[in-house]
Backbone as CSV, one residue per row, in Angstrom:
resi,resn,N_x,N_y,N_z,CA_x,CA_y,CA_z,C_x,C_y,C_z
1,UNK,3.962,-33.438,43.081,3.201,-32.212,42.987,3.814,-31.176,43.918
2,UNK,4.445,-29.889,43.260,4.761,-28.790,43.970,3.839,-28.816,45.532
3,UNK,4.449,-27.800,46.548,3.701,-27.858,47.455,2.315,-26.555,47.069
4,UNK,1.587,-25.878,47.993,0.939,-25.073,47.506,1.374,-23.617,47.866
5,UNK,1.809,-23.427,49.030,2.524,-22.619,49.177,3.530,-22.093,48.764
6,UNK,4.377,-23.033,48.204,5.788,-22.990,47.102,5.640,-22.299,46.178
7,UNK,3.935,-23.044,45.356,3.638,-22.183,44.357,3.030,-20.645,44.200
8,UNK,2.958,-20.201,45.583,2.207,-19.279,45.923,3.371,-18.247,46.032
9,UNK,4.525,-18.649,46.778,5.348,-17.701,46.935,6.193,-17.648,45.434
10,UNK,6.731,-18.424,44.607,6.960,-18.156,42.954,5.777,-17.460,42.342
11,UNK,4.505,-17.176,42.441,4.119,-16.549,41.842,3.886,-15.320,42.129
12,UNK,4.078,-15.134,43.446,4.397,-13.675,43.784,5.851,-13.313,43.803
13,UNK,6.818,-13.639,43.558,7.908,-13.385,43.022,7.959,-12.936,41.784
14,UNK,7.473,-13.971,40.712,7.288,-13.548,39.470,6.413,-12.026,39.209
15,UNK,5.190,-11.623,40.225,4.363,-10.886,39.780,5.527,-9.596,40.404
16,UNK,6.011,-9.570,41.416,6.980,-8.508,41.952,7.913,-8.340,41.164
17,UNK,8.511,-8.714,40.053,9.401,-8.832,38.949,8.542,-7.827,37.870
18,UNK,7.730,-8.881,37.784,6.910,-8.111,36.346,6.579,-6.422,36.852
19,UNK,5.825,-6.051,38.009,5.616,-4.935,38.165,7.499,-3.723,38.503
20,UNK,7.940,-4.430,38.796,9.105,-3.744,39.004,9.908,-3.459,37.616
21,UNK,9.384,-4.316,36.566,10.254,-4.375,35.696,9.314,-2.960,34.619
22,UNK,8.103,-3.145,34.888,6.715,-2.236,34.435,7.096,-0.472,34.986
23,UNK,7.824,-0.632,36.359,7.928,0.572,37.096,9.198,1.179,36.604
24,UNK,9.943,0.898,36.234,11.508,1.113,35.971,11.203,1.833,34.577
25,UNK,10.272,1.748,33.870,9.832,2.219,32.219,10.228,0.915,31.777
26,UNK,10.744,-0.070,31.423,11.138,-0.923,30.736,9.618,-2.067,30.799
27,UNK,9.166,-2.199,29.450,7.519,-3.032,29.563,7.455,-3.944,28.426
28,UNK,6.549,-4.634,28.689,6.354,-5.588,27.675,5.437,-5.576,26.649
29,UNK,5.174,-4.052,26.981,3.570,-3.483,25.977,3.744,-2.189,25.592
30,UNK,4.960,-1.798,25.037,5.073,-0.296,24.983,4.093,0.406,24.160
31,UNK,4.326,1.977,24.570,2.652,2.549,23.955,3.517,2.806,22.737
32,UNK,2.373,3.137,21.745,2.751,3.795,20.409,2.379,4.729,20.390
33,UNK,3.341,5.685,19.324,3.095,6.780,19.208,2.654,7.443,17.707
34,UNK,1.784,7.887,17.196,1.426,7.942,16.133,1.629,9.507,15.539
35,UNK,2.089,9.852,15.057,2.292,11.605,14.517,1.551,11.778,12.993
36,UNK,0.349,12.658,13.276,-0.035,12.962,11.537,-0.010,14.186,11.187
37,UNK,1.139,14.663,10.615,1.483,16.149,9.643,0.764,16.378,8.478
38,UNK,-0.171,17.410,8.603,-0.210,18.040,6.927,0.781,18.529,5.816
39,UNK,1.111,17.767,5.096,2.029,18.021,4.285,1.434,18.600,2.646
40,UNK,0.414,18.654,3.065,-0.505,19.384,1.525,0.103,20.535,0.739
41,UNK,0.698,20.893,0.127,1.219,22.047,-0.274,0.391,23.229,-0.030
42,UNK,0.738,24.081,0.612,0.104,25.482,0.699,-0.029,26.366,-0.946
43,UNK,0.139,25.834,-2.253,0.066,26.630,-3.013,-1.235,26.447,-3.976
44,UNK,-2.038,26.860,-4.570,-2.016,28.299,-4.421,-2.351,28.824,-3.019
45,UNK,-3.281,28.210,-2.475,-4.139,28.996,-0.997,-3.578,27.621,0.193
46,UNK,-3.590,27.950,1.375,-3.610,26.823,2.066,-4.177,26.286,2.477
47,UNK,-4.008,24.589,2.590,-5.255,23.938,2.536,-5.302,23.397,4.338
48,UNK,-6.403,23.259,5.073,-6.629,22.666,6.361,-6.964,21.413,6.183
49,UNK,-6.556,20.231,6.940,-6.266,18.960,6.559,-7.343,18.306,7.972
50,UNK,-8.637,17.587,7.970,-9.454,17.284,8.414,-9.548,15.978,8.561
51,UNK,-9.115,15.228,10.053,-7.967,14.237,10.473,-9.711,13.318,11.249
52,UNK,-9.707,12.471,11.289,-10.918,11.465,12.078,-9.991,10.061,12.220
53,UNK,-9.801,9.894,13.310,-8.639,8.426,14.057,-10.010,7.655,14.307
54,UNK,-9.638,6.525,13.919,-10.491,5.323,15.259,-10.063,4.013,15.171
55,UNK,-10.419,3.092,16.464,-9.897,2.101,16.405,-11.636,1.164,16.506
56,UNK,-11.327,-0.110,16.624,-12.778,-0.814,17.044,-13.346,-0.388,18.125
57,UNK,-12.315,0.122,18.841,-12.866,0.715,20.374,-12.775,1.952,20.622
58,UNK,-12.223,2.537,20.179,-11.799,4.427,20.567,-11.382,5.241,19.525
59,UNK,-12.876,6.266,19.716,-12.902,7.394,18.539,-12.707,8.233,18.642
60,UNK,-11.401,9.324,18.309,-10.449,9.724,18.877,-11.083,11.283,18.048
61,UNK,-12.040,11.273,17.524,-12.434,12.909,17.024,-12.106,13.595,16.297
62,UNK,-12.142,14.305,15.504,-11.929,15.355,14.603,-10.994,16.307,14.535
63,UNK,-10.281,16.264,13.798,-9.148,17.385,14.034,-8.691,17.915,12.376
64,UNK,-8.529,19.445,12.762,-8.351,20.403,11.466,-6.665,20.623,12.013
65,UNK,-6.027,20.599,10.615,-4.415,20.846,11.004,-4.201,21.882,9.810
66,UNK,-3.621,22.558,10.028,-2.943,23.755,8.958,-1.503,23.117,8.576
67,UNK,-1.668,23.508,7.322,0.186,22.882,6.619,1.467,23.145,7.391
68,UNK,1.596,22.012,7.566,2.959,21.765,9.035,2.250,21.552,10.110
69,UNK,1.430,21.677,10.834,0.992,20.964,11.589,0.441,19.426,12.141
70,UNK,0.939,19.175,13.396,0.500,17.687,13.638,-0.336,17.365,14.705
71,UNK,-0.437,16.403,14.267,-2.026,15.681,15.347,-1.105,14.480,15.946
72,UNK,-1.135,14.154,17.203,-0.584,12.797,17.654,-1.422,12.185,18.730
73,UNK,-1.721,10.713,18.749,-1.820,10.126,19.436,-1.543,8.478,20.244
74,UNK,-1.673,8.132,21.357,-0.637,7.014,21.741,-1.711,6.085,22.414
75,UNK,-1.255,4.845,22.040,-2.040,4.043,22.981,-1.314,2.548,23.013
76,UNK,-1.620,1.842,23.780,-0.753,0.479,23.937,-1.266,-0.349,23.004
77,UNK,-0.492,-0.932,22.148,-1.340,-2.275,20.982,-1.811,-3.370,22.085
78,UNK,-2.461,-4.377,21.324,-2.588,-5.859,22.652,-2.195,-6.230,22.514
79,UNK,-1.875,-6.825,23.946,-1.151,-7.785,24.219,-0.936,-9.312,23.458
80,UNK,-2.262,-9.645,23.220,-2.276,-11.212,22.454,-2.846,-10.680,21.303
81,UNK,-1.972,-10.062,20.131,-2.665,-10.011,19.246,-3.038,-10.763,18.154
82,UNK,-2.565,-12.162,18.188,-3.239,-13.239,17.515,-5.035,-13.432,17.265
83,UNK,-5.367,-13.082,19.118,-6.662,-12.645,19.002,-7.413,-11.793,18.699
84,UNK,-6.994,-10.625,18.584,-7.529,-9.281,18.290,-6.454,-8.174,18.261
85,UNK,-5.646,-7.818,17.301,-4.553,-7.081,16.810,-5.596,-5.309,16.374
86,UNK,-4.381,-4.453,17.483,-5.059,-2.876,17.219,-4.614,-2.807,15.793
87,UNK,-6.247,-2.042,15.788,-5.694,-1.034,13.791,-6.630,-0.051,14.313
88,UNK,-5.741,0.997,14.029,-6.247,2.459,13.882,-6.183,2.968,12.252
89,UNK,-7.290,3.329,12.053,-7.580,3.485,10.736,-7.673,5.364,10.761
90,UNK,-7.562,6.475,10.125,-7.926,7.421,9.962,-8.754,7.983,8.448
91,UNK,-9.751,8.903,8.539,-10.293,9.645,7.181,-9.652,11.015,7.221
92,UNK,-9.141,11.252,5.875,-8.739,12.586,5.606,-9.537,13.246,4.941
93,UNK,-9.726,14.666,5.052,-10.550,15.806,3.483,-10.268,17.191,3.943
94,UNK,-10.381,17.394,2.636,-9.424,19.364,2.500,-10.815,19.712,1.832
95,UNK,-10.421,21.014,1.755,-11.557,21.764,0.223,-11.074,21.337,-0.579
96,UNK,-11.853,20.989,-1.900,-11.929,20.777,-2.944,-11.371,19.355,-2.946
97,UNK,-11.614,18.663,-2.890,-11.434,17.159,-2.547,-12.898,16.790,-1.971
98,UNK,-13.353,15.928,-3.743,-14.864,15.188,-3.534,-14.798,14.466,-2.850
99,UNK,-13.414,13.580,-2.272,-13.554,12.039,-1.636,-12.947,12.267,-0.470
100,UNK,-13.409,11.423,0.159,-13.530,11.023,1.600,-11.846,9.965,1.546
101,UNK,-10.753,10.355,2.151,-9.475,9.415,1.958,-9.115,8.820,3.188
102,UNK,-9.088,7.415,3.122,-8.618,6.466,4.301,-7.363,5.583,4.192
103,UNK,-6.521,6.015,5.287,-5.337,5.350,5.393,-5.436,4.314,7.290
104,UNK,-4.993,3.366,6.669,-4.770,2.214,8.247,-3.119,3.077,8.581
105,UNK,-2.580,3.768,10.036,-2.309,4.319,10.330,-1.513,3.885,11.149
106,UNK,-1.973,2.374,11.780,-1.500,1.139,12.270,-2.129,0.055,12.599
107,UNK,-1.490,-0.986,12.212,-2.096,-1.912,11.989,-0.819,-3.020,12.445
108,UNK,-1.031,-3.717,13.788,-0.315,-4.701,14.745,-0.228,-5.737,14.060
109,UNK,-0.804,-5.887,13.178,-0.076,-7.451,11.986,0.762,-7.269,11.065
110,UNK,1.312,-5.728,11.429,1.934,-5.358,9.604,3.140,-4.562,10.475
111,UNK,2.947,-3.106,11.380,3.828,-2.517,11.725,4.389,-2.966,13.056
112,UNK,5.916,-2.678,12.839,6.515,-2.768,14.193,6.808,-1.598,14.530
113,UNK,6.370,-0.447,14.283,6.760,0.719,14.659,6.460,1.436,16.069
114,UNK,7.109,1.976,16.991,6.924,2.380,18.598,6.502,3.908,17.981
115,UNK,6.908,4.717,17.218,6.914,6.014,16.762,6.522,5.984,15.362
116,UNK,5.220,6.293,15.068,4.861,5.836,13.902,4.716,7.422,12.889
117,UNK,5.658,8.091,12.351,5.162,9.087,11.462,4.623,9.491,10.305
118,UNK,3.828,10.098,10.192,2.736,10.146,8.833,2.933,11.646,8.364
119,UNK,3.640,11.939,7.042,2.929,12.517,6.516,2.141,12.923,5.094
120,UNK,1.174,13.601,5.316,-0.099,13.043,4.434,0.123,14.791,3.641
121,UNK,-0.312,13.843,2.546,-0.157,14.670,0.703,-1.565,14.228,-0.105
122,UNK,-1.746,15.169,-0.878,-3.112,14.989,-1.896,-3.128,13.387,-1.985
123,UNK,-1.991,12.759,-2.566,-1.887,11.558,-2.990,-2.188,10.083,-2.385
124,UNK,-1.935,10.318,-0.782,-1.815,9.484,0.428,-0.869,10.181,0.930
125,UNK,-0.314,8.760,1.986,0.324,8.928,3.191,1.851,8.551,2.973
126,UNK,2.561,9.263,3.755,4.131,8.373,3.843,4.699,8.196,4.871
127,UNK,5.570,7.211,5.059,5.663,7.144,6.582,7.287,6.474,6.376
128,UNK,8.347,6.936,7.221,9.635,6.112,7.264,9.753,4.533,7.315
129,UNK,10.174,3.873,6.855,10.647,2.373,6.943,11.811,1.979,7.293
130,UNK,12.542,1.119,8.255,13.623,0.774,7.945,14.615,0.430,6.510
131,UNK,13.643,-0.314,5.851,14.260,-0.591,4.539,14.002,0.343,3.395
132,UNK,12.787,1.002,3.475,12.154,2.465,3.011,12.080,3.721,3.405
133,UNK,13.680,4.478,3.851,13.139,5.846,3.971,12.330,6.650,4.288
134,UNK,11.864,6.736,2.743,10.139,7.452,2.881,9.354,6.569,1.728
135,UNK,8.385,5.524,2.138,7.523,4.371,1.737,6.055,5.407,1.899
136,UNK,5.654,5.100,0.841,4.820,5.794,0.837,3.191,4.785,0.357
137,UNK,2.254,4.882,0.884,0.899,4.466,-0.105,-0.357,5.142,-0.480
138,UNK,-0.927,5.034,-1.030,-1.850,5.414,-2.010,-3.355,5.337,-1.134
139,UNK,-4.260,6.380,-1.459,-5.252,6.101,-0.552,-5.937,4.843,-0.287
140,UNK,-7.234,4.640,0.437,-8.420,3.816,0.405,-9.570,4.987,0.095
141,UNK,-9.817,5.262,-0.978,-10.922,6.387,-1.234,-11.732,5.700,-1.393
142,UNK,-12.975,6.506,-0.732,-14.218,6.377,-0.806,-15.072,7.558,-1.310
143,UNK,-16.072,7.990,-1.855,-16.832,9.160,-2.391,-17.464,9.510,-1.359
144,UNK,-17.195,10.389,-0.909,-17.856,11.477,0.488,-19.274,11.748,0.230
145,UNK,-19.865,11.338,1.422,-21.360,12.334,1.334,-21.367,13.315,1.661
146,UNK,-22.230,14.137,0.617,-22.440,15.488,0.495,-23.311,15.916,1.731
């Protein structure tokens, strides 16, 4: 059996590593970064694009974007996400659009993305892929209450 002290001073070695390695920018939990552009066509009139983020834990509020404009926000995925993996889900709506449109925005079982870009069209969302360019999907609509 190790001594106790032995083990005391390796684990403060190890923890002086980990934070040094945390301080330098280099981490084992990097934040993400999420970018959402209105890409709605401005024709005929232009449309304002009405953005709602949330995760199970943090509801990140309401936001109106004018065509070309972006909304971004960052936060660290978890750590063990076997147990509980971040998904940030968002709702979109313009004028004239009866439905309420939901895209998962990220989702820690599916994306590996550090810089995640979105941009969003009548149709859904598109976002770059390594193997896809511009990969695009199709809403989660739901019928909006009036």
């Amino acid at each position: 059996m190790a001594n106790p002290n032995s083990m005391t001073i390796k684990f403060s070695i190890l923890l002086i590593i980990i934070l040094l390695v945390e301080a330098s920018g280099l981490t084992f939990n990097p934040k993400v970064h999420v970018y959402i552009r209105n890409d709605i066509p401005p024709h005929p009139t232009p449309l304002n694009l009405t953005v709602h983020c949330k995760s199970k834990d943090d509801d990140l509020g309401f936001h109106t974007l004018v065509y070309g404009e972006i909304y971004t926000f960052s936060f660290r995925p978890s750590l063990f996400p076997q147990f509980s993996a971040t998904l940030f889900f968002c709702s979109f709506a313009w004028k004239g659009s009866p439905d309420l449109h939901y895209l998962d925005v990220y989702d820690e079982d599916f994306d590996d993305c550090i810089v995640c870009s979105w941009k969003i069209t009548k149709t859904g969302g598109c976002k770059p892929l390594k193997q896809k360019p511009d990969a695009c999907v199709v809403w989660n609509t739901r019928i909006a209450l009036k």
